[in-house]
N, C-alpha and C positions, 0 to 999 in steps of 0.2 A: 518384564515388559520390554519388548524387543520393538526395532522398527517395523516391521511389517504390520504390525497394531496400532502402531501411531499412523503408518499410510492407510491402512483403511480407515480411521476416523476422520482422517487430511478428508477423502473420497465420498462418504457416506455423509456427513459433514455437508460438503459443497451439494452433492446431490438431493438430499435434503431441504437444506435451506433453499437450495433454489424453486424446490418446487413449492414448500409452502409460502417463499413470497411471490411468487407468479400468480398465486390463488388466492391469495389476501388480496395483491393490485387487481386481480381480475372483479373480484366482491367488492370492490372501493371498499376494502378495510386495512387498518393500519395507522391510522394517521392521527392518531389520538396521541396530547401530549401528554409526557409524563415526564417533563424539568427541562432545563440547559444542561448543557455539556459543559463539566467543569471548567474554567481557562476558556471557554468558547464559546462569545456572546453572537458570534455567526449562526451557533448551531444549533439543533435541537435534540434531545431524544422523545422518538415516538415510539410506537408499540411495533413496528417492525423492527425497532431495534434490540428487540428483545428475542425475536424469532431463534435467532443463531445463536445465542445466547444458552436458549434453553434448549435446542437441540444438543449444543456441544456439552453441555452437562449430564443430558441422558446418554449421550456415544461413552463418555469417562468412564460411569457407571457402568454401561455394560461392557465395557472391556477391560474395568477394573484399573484405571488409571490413574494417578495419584499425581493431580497437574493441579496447579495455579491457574487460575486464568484472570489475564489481564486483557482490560476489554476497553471500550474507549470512557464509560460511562464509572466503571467500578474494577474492582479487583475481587476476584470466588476465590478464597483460600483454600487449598489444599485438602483432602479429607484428612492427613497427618500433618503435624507442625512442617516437617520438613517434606517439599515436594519432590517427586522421583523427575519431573520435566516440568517446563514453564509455558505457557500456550498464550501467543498473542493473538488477539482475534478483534478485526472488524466487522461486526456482524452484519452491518450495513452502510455500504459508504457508498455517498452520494445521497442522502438522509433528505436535505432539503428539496432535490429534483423530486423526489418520491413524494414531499408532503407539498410544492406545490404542486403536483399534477400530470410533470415529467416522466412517460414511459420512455426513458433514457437512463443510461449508465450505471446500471443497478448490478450491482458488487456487495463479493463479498471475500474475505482473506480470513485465514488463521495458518499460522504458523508456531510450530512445537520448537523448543529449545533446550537443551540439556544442562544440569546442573552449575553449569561451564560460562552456562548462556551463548551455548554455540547451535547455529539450528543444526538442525536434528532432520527436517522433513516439512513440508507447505504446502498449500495452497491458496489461488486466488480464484474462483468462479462470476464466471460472465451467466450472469442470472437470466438476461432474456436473450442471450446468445444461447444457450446452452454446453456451453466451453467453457475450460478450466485449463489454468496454467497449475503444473503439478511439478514439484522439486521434491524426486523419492529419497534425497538420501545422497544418490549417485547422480541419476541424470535429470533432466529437467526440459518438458516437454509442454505441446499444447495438446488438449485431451478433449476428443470432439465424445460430451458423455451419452449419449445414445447410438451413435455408430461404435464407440471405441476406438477411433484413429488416435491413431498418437503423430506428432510432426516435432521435431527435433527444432529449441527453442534458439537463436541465434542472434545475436544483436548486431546491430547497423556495424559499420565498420568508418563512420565521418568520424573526421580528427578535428574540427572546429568548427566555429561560428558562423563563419564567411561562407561552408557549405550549404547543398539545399537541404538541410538538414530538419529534423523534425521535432519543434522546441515545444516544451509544458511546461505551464504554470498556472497554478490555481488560479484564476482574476476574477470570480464569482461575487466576491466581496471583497466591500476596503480594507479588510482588515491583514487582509496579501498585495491583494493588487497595487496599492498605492508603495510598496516599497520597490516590488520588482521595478515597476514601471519608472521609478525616479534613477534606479542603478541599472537597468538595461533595455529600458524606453528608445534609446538612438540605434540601440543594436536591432531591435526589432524596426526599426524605421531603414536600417540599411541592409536587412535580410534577403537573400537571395531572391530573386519572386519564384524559383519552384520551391521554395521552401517554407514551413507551417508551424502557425502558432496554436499550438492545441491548448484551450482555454480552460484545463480539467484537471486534477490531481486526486491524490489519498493515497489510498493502500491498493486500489488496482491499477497505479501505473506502471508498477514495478514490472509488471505480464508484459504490458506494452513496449517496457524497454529490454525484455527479457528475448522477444522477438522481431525486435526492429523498427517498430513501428514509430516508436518515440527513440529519439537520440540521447536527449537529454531535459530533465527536471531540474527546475530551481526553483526554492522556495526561501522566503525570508521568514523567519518565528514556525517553521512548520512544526505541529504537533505530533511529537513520538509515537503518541496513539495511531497515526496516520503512515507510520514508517513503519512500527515493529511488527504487524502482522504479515506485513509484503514483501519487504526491501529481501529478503532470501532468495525468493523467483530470480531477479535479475541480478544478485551477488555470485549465485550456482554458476552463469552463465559467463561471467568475466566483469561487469559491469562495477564500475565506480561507484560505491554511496558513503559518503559520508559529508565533514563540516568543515568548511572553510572561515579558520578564526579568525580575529580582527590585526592578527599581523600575517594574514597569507597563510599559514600553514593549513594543512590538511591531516582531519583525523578520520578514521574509520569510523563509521558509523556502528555501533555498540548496540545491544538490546540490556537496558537497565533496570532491571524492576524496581529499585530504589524511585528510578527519575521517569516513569511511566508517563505521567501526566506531565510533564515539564515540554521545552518548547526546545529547537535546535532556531539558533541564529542567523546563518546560513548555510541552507541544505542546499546538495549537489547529488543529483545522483545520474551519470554521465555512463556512455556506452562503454568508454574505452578511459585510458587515462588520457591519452592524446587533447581529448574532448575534455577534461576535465580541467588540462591544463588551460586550454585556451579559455574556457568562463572565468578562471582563476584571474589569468591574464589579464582579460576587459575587466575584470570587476573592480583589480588592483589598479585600473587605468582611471577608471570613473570614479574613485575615491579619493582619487589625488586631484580632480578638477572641480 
């Protein structure tokens, strides 16, 4: 089992899933519950999030793939005890806009990982875009999937704060917002004014920081489910991800299938390290006051 068979299920995968949930939204189907998200009383699983799920089970099987998948809701063991790669996958992020009524931001990500848990090859699909952020291995691009363009993925080049830079963070719910906003509520009040607070996160921001668009994400308690299918797009390209502990230090953000459902404290995931130092900096500012 070579990479060139884990990129086309990366491909097949995104193209896929995006077309049967365009055609579920289009039939207003989809939105049937079926539990909470374990650790996540924000969220829901409905039956679109099952979609991608079930597609990437049939791609394994027919390319005879012997992967784990870790998914946000459960973990598919293997078809042998021991898996030959480990598959992180969001089958649908942005769950909530989809179940209230939102034809917006509808994503989706899986990313392969090697024994090592080193990735391997990814994707992220822009479901009513019709675009995908694709990391083969080597390079890592944006993939317009009906023309076939490809465009060389690039990330911002701002070194801190104070620029017009282009800031994320989940604020959908309290159960993010109210942290961000108590440790970097002044920072956003003294923001450049060409500069932007994008109110959205998960597993497809990584595309966003992977080509510029986003500078830098911050998250307090963000769930690893939300990091490990994506964070590779914009790791390939140079980009900062990882946790800033409670005495300052910075560690790499890690794919753990031990700590799958567990939570990161604070997440950073930043264009440059430049950029990463300087969040480091305010953050260790605002802790002391």
């Amino acid at each position: 089992m070579g990479i060139q068979a884990l990129n086309r299920i990366v491909l097949e995968y995104l193209v896929e899933t995006g077309k049967k949930v365009r055609a579920m939204g289009k039939a207003k189907m989809g939105k049937k519950v079926l539990g909470e998200v374990p650790g996540r009383p924000e969220d829901l699983e409905i039956e679109i999030d099952r979609v991608g799920e079930d597609i990437l089970k049939n791609l394994l099987a027919k390319y005879k793939v012997n992967a784990a998948i870790f998914s946000e809701c459960k973990v598919v063991p293997a078809a042998s005890q021991k898996p030959d790669v480990y598959a992180a996958i969001d089958p649908f992020d942005n769950t909530i806009l989809f179940f209230s009524g939102f034809r917006h931001a509808w994503y989706t990500a899986l990313t392969f990982f090697d024994k090592e848990r080193q990735p391997l090859c990814g994707g992220i699909g822009d479901i009513l875009d019709g675009k995908a952020w694709i990391f083969d291995g080597k390079k890592t691009f944006l993939l317009d999937v009906a023309s076939k363009t490809k465009t060389n993925a690039v990330p911002h080049a701002h070194r801190s704060l104070e620029e017009p830079i282009v800031l994320a963070s989940y604020l959908m719910s309290s159960q993010y917002s109210v942290k961000f906003l108590r440790f970097f509520g002044d920072a956003i009040k003294r923001m450049h004014p060409k500069a932007l607070l994008y109110p959205f996160g998960g597993s497809h921001i990584y595309g966003y920081l992977a080509d510029g668009r986003v500078d830098a994400y911050i998250m307090f308690d963000e769930p690893r489910t939300e990091i490990s299918p994506g964070f590779a797009i914009a790791k390939s390209v140079g980009c900062e991800i990882g946790e800033i502990d409670r005495k300052g230090n910075w560690h790499d953000y890690e794919f753990i299938p031990s700590k799958h459902q567990g939570k990161v404290g604070f997440f950073v995931a930043a264009c440059c390290k430049a950029m990463r130092d300087s969040i480091s900096s305010y953050y260790k500012k605002t802790k002391k006051q």
